[in-house]
C-alpha positions in Angstrom: 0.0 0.0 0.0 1.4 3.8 -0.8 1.2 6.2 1.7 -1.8 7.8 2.5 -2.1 11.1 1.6 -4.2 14.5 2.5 -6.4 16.5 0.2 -4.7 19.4 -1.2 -7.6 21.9 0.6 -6.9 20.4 4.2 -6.1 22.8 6.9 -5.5 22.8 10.3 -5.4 25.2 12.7 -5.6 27.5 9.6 -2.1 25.7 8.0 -2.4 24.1 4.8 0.9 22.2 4.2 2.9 20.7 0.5 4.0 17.9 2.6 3.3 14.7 4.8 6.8 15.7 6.2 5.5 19.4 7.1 2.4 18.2 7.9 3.9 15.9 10.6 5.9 18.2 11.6 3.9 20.8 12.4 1.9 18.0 14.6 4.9 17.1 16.5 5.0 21.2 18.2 1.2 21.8 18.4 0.5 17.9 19.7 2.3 14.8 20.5 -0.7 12.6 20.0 -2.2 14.0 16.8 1.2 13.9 16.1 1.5 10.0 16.5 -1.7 9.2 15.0 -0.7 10.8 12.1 2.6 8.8 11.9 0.7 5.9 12.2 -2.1 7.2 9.1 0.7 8.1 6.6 2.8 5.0 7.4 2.6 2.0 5.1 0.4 0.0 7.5 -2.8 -0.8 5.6 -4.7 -0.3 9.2 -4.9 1.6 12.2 -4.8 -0.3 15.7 -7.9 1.3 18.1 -9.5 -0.2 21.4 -12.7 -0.5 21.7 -15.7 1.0 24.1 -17.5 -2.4 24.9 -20.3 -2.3 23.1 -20.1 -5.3 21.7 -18.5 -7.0 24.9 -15.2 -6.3 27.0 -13.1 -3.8 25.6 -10.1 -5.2 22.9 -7.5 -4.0 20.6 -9.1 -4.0 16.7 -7.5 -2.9 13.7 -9.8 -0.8 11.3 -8.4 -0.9 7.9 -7.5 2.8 6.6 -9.6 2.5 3.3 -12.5 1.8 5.4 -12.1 4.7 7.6 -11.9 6.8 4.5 -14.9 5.3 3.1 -16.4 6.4 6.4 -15.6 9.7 6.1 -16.7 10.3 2.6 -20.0 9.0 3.8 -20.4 11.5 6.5 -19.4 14.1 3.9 -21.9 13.1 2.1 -24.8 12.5 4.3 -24.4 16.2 5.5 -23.1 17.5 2.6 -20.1 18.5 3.9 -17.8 19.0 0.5 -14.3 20.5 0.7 -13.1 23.8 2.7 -15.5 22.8 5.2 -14.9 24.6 8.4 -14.5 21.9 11.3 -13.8 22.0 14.6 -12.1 18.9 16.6 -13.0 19.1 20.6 -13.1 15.2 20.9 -9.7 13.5 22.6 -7.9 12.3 19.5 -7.3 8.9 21.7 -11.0 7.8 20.7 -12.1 6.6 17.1 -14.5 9.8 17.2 -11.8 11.9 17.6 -9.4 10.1 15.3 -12.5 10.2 12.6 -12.9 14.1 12.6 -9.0 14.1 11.5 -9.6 11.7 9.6 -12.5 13.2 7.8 -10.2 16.5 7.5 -7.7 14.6 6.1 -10.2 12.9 3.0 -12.7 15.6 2.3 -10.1 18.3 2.6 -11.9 20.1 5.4 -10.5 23.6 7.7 -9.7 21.9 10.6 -9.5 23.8 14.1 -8.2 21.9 17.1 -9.2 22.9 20.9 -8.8 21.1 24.1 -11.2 17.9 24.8 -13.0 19.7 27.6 -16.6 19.3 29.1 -17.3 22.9 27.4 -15.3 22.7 24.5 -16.7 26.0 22.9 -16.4 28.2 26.1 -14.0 30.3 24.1 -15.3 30.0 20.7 -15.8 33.6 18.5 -15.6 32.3 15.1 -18.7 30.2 13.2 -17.7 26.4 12.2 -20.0 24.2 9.5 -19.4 21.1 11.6 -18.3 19.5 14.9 -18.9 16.3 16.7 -19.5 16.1 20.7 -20.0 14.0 23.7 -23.9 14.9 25.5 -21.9 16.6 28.9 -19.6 18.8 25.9 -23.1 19.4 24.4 -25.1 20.7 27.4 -22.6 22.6 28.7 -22.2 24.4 25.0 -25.8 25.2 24.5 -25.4 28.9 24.8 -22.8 28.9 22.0 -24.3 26.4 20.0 -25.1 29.0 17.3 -21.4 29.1 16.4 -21.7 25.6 14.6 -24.3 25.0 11.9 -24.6 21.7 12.1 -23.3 18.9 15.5 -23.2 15.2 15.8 -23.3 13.9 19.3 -22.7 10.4 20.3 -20.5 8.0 23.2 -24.1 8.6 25.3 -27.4 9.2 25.7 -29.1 12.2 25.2 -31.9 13.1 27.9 -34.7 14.2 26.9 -34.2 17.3 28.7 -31.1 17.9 27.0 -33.3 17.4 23.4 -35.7 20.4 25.0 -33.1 22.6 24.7 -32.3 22.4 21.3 -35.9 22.6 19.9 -35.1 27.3 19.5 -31.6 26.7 18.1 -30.4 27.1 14.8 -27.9 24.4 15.0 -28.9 21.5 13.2 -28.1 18.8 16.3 -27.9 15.0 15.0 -27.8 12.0 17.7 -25.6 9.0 16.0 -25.3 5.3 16.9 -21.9 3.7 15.9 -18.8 2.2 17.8 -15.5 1.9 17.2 -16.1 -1.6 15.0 -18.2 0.4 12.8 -16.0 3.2 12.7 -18.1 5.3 14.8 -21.8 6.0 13.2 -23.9 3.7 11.0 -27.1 5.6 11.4 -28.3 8.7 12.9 -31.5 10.5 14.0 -32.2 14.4 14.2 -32.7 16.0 17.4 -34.3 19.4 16.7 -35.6 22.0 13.9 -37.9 18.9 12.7 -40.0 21.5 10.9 -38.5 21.1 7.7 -38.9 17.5 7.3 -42.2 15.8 6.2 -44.5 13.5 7.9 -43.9 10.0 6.2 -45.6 6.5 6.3 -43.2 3.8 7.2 -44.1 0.1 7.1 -43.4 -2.1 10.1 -41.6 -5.2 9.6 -43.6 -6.6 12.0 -47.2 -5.4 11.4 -49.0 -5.2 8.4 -50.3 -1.6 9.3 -47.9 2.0 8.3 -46.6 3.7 11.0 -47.1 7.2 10.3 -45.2 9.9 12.5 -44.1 14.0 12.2 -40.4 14.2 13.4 -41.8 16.8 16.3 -40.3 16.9 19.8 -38.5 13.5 20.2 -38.1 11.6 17.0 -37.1 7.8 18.0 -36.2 6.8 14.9 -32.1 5.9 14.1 -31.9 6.1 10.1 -29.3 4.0 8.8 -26.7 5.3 6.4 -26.1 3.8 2.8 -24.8 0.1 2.4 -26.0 -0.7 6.1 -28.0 -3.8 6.8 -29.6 -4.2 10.1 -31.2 -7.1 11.9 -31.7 -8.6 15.4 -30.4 -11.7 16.9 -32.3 -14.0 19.7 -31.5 -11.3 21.6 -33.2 -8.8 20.0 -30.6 -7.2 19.9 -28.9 -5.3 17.0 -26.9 -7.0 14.1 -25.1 -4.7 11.9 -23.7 -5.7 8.3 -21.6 -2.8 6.2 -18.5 -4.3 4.5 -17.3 -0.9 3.2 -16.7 -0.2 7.3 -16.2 -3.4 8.6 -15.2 -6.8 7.2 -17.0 -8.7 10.3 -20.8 -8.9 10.9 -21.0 -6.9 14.2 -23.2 -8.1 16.7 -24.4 -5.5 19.5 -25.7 -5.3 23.0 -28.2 -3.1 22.1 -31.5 -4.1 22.5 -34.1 -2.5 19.5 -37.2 -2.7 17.8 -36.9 -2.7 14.1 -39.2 -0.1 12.2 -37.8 -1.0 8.5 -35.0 -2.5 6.8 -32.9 1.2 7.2 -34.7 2.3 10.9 -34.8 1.5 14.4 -35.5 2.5 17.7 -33.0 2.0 20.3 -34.7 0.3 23.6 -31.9 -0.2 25.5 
């Protein structure tokens, strides 16, 4: 395998670079661990080595092959239509798969990358407007007061109360809850949290009634839409099975317990 490379628009921390070498380098003085995570991407290593949460049992070393985590990444972009010179910011620990995947996603799509420290109120200092960020719920409700700096947040790694959702119902910020893990390299499928106005009530048919469902995505909308290529099903368990080669070359089988609405929803139970 050749080295991986960078899209020619990526920036970080407002420096675009010719170079792996410069690129690396500047990593080394503004952080050690970006730094070595981005030794590791550009080496000629056809994966990267992560440890998982324990969602699908005790937590274990993995290794999550680079072309799927690009693959990833330009399916985010697409999803939420996030093309290149998008302005990003990173407030996730980079030691996590959802903080590797923002780089990551930098790194494909050719993002504007800004870097701050992986606090519980990430955007405390914040004066400039970003497109897109990603967030834990405790990062999210603490940021709710600056939340209009971001046009569009993906929160994940919890649950998000439904006090929490109550909040975002008057913001502009387009909030998104996902459900992934680090074997599916972080989200398969997500669900919008707020400003449900613009989208239209729709008829979906159960799986396991003959009748349609029909529902207005107004106040909580339990409903996890998969993304593209994703096949979900449940085991004796009822809990989720997940099937995506382009992300993972193992069936993935959860502890989640869900009700299956269709073949691309669910509603997580638990």
């Amino acid at each position: 395998m050749k080295h991986t490379t960078f899209h020619k628009a990526f920036k970080i921390n407002n420096n675009s670079f010719d170079a792996i070498e410069d690129l690396l380098a500047y990593a080394l003085y503004f952080s050690p661990e970006i730094h070595h995570f981005l030794e590791d991407w550009f080496s000629e290593k056809e994966f990267v080595v992560v440890k998982t949460s324990g969602s699908t049992g005790a937590p274990k070393l993995i290794q999550l092959q680079k072309k799927q985590m690009q693959y990833s990444a330009l399916a985010t972009g697409d999803f939420f239509l996030l093309k290149e010179k998008t302005k990003a910011l990173l407030c996730l620990p980079i030691a996590y798969i959802a903080g590797k995947m923002m780089l990551v996603r930098a790194l494909t799509l050719g993002w504007h990358l800004d870097v701050v420290n992986a606090s519980s109120n990430p955007l405390n200092t914040l004066s400039r407007n970003y497109d897109f960020t990603a967030m834990v719920p405790l990062q999210l409700e603490n940021s709710i007061d600056k939340l209009h700096f971001i046009k569009k947040l993906i929160v994940g790694g919890g649950f998000v109360s439904n006090n929490l959702q109550e909040k975002l119902q008057p913001l502009t910020t387009e909030v998104f809850g996902t459900y992934g893990m680090t074997e599916t390299i972080t989200h398969i499928a997500v669900k919008k949290l707020n400003r449900f106005s613009s989208l239209r009530t729709i008829g979906i048919k159960s799986i396991y009634r003959k009748e349609y469902i029909s529902f207005r995505n107004t106040g909580n909308n339990p409903f996890y839409q998969t993304l593209p290529n994703t096949t979900i099903y449940k085991d004796e368990r009822n809990c989720l099975v997940i099937e995506n080669s382009k992300v993972s070359n193992e069936v993935v089988f959860t502890n989640d317990i869900v009700a299956l609405v269709s073949v691309t929803q669910f509603q997580w139970l638990g």
